[in-house]
N, C-alpha and C positions, 0 to 999 in steps of 0.2 A: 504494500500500500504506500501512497505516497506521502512523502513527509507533510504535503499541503493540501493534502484531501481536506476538504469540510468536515468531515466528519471525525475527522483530527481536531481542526482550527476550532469545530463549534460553529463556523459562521451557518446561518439561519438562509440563506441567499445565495448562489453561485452568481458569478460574473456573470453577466451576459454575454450569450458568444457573438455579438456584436461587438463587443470593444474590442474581441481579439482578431478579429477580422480586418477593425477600423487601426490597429494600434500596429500588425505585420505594414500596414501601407504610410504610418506616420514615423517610423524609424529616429529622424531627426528630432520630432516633438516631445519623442518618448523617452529618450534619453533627455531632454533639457531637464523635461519634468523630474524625472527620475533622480540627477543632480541635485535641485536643489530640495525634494524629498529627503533624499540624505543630510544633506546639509540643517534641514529643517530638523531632523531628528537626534542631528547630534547637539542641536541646539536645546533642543527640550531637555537631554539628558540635564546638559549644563543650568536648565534654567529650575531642575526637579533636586539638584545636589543646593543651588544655589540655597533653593527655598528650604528644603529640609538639610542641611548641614548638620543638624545634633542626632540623626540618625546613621549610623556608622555603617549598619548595614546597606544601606540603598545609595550610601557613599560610595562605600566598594566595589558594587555590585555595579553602579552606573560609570565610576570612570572609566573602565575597560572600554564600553559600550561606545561613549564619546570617542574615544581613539579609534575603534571600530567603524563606523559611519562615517566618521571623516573621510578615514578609509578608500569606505565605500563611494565617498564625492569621488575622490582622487581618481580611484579605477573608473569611474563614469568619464568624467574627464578626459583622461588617458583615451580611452572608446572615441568620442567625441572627436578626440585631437585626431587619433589615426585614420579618421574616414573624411577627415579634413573637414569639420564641422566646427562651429563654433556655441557657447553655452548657451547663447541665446538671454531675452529677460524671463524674470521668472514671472508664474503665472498664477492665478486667483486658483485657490483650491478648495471649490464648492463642496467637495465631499467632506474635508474637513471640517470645515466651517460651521457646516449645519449640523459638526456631530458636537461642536463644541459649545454650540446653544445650544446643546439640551444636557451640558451641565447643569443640577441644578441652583439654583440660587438659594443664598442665606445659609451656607453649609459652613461647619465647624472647620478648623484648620486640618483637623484629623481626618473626617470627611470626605474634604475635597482632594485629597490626598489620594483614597482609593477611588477616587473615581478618576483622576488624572493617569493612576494606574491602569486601570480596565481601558481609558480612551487610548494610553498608549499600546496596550495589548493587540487593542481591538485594530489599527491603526497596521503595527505590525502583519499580523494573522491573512488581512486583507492585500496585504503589498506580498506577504509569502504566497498564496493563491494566486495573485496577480502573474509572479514570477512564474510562478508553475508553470501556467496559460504559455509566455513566453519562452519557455525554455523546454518546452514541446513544441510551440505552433510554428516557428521562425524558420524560414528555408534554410538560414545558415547555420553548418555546424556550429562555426564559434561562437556564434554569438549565444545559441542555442546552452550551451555550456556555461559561457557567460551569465547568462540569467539562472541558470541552475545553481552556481555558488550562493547568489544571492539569496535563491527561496530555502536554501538551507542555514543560512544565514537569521532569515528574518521569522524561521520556524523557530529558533533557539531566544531569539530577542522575546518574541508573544510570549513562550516561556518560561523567560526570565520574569519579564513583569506581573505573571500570574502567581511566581513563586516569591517574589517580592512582597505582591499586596499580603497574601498567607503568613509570611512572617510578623505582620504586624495588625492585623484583622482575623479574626474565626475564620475559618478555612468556609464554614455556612454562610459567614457576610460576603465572602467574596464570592461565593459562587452564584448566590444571587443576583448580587450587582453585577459580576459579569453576564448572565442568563438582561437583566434589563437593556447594558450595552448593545449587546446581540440584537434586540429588539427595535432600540432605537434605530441601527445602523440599515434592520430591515427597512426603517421607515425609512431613513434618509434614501435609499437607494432606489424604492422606490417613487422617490420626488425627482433622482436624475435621468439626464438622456444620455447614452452612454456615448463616452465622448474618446476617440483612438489617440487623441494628445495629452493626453494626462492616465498617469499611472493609477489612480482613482477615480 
């Protein structure tokens, strides 16, 4: 089975195999996207150490991760530069967005904490599925490969953040709120049109 099956991930949804049809012909877009995803995500780490500093464990846990997704910019990049592409600007990311309004409001510091966790799980999970998609549907071998380190990559990241929230919430609180995540992200998804230039 595959490391990105849904039924691994949890997600409630598959892709639509319209993106992966739209996303084999957008090649350029999807890697822009793709960059500053990464980029975006090593920033979150940075901005989840920043916030919670007096937690040792989700210190440890996240600086690795930061240096990893960098990383991941880096090798995106590299990709980019060899096909004689350039990064391009970066671009509105509706998927996110809407998942980050239905954080809810007036939440405890503790609170908002696992649910930051579940949004980054959930965030992950969806980008390892994505990769899956890509790194079977893609004519080229390499690239094909290429995306396969990533959805192995981004299987271990979901993860981590599931095993994170656990350490610091009833194993019951989290699974809940993950199960509500799941729900949301149904909803958001069916509000979008699936779009071949964005990894979401």
């Amino acid at each position: 089975m595959s490391t990105a099956d849904n039924s691994i991930l949890g997600l409630k949804m598959p892709t639509d195999p319209r993106w992966v049809d739209l996303a084999t012909i957008s090649l350029e877009e999807i890697l822009t996207d793709h960059a500053f995803c990464e980029m975006k995500a090593a920033t979150q780490c940075i901005s989840l150490i920043q916030l919670h500093a007096d937690k040792p464990a989700l210190v440890e846990a996240l600086a690795p991760i930061v240096t990893e997704e960098w990383g991941h910019f880096q090798m995106v990049m590299s990709e980019l530069k060899r096909r004689g592409l350039e990064l391009g600007k970066q671009r509105k990311d509706d998927y996110v967005n809407l998942l980050l309004q239905r954080i809810p409001a007036g939440l405890s510091y503790g609170e908002k904490l696992l649910h930051k966790l579940m949004l980054c799980a959930l965030i992950e999970a969806r980008s390892c599925e994505r990769f899956r998609l890509l790194s079977e549907n893609l004519e080229e071998e390499a690239l094909r490969k290429f995306y396969y380190k990533f959805m192995v990559s981004e299987a271990g990241h979901y993860r981590l953040f599931i095993d994170l929230a656990e350490q610091y919430y009833p194993t019951e609180k989290v699974r809940a709120t993950w199960q509500e995540w799941l729900k949301h992200e149904e909803a958001v998804l069916d509000q979008l049109v699936p779009r071949g230039d964005r990894m979401h």
